[in-house]
C-alpha positions in Angstrom: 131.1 105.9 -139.8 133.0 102.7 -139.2 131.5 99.4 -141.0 131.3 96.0 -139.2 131.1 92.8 -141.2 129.2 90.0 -139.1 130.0 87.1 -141.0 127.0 84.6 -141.9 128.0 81.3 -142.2 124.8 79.4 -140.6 126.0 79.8 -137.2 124.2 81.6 -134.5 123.5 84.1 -132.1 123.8 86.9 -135.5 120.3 89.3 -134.8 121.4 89.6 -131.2 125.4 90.8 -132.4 123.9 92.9 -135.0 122.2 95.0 -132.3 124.8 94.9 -129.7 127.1 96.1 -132.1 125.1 98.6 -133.9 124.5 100.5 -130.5 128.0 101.3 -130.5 127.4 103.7 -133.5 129.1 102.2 -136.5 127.2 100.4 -139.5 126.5 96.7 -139.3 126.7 93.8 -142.6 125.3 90.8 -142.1 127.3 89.0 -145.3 128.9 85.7 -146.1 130.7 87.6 -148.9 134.3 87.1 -149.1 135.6 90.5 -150.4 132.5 92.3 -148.3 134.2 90.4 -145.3 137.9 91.4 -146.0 137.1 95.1 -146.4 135.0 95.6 -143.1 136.7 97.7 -140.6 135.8 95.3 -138.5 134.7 91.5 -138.8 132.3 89.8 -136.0 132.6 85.7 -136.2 129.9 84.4 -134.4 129.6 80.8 -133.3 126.7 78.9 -131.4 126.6 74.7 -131.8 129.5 72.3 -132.6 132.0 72.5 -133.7 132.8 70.5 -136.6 129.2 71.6 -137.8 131.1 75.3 -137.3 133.6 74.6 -138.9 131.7 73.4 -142.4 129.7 76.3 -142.4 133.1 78.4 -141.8 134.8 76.4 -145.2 131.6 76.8 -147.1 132.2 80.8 -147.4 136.2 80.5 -146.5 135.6 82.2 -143.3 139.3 80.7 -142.4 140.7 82.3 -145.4 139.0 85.6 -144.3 140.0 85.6 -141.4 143.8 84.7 -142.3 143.7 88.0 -144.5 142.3 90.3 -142.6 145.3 89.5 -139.8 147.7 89.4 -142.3 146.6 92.8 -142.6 146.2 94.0 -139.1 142.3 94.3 -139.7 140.4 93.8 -136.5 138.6 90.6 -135.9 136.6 89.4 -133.0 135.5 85.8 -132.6 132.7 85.1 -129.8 131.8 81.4 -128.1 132.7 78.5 -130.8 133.7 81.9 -132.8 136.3 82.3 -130.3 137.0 78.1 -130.5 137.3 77.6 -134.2 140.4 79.6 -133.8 142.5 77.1 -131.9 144.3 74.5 -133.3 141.4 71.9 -133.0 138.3 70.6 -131.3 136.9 67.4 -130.1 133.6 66.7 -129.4 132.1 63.3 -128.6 135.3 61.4 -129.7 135.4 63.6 -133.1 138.4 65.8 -133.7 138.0 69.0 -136.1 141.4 70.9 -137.4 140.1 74.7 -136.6 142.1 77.9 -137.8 145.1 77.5 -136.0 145.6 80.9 -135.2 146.5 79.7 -131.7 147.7 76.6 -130.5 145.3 74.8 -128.0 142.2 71.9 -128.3 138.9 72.4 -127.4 137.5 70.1 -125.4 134.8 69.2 -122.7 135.2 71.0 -120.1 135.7 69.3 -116.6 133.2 70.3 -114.4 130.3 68.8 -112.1 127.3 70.5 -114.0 127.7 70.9 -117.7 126.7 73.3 -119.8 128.4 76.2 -118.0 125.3 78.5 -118.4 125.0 82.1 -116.4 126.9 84.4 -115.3 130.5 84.4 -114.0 133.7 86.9 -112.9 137.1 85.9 -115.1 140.6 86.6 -113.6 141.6 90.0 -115.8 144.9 90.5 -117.8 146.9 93.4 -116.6 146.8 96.4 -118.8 144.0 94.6 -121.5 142.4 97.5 -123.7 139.5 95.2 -124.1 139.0 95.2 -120.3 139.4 98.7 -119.9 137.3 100.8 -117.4 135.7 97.6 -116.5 136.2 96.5 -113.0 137.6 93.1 -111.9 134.9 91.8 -110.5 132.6 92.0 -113.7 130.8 89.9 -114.7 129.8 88.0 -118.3 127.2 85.7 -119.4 128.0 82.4 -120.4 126.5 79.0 -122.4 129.1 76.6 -123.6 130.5 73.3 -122.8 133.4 73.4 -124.6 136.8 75.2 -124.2 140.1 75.8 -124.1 141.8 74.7 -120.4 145.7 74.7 -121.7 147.2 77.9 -123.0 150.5 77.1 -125.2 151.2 80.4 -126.7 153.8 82.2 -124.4 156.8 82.6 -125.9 156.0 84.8 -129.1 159.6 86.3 -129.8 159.8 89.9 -130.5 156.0 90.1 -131.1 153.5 91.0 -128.4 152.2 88.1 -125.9 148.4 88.0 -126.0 146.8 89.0 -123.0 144.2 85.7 -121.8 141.7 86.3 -119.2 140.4 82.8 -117.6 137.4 81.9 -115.8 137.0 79.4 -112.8 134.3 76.9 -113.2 134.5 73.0 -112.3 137.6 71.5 -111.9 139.9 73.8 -113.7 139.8 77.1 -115.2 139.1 77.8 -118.8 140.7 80.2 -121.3 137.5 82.9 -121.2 139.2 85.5 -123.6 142.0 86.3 -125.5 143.4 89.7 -126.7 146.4 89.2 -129.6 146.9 92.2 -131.7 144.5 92.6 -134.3 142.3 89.5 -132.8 140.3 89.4 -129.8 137.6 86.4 -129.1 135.7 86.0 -125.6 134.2 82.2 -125.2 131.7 84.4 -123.3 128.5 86.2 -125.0 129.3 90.0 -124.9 126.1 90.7 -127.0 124.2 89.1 -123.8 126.4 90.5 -121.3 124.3 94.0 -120.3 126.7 97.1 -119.5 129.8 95.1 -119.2 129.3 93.5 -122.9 128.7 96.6 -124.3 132.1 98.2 -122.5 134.1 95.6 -123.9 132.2 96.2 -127.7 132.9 99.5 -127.5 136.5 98.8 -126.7 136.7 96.9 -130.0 135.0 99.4 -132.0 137.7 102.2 -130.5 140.4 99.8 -132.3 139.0 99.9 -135.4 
């Protein structure tokens, strides 16, 4: 049986991911230990809140360190909501700026839009061939809460290497990045542990990676 690490690091949304992801038949951790992390088949970073506050909690058990090994290695890891935004380059919130990961270039910011938070449901424009989209129509839908996110993508010319695959999702003014599928590291800004049928397609299409 295949063992997924959901990392602790006082962040959110963990008893719902540990069910979600247990369903899909492997052994779940909840652990903020470094070398329990690193060894997972399979790591989970959850996020809910802000993002500097995120980003302490992340430091305080070197979840960015983690996370740098474990792609070093090819080990899967999948980031969800400010999961997913600590990953970029930065974030702002209310004037503050926070250095993130910087596995990807990109700031999150507020995102532009009439009614914020973005909260419910929504449809994202797919990525051709994605193996985390797979069998799942274009039309699904996923279950959103967030008011931050990534509206630029900078990452498109990668070399020889692979160019991640980034679904988007209309809401407001202009479209946000909603998910993004690079190698050993996926991350949806989206909640696929409160997404019904689709979320638990696209968890079971990370668990068939690891």
């Amino acid at each position: 049986m295949k063992h997924v690490a959901i990392l602790d690091y006082g962040s959110g949304n963990i008893r719902s991911a540990e069910r979600a992801v247990a369903r899909q038949g492997v052994e779940v951790t909840v652990t903020s230990d470094f070398n329990a992390a690193i060894e997972a088949d399979g790591l989970f970073v959850p996020g809910v809140g802000a993002y500097a506050a995120c980003m302490d909690g992340l430091r305080s058990v070197r979840g960015e360190r983690i996370v740098g090994r474990r792609l070093a290695g090819g080990r899967p890891v999948l980031g969800v909501c400010v999961g997913m935004q600590i990953l970029f380059e930065r974030g702002i919130e209310h004037g503050v700026e926070t250095e993130g990961c910087a596995e990807w270039p990109g700031t999150v910011e507020r995102i532009d839009a009439p009614v914020v938070p973005h909260m419910g449901w929504n449809t994202l424009e797919l990525p051709a061939e994605s193996r985390m989209f797979a069998g799942l129509p274009g039309d699904t839908r996923f279950y959103f809460v967030h008011s931050y996110a990534v509206q630029d993508w900078h990452l498109n010319d990668t070399g020889p290497l692979r160019t991640p695959k980034v679904a988007w999702c209309k809401y407001g003014e202009r479209p946000f990045v909603a998910a993004v599928e690079n190698g050993a590291l996926w991350a949806t800004q989206f909640h696929p542990e409160k997404s019904g049928d689709a979320g638990a397609a696209l968890l079971a299409n990370w668990v068939s990676t690891l």
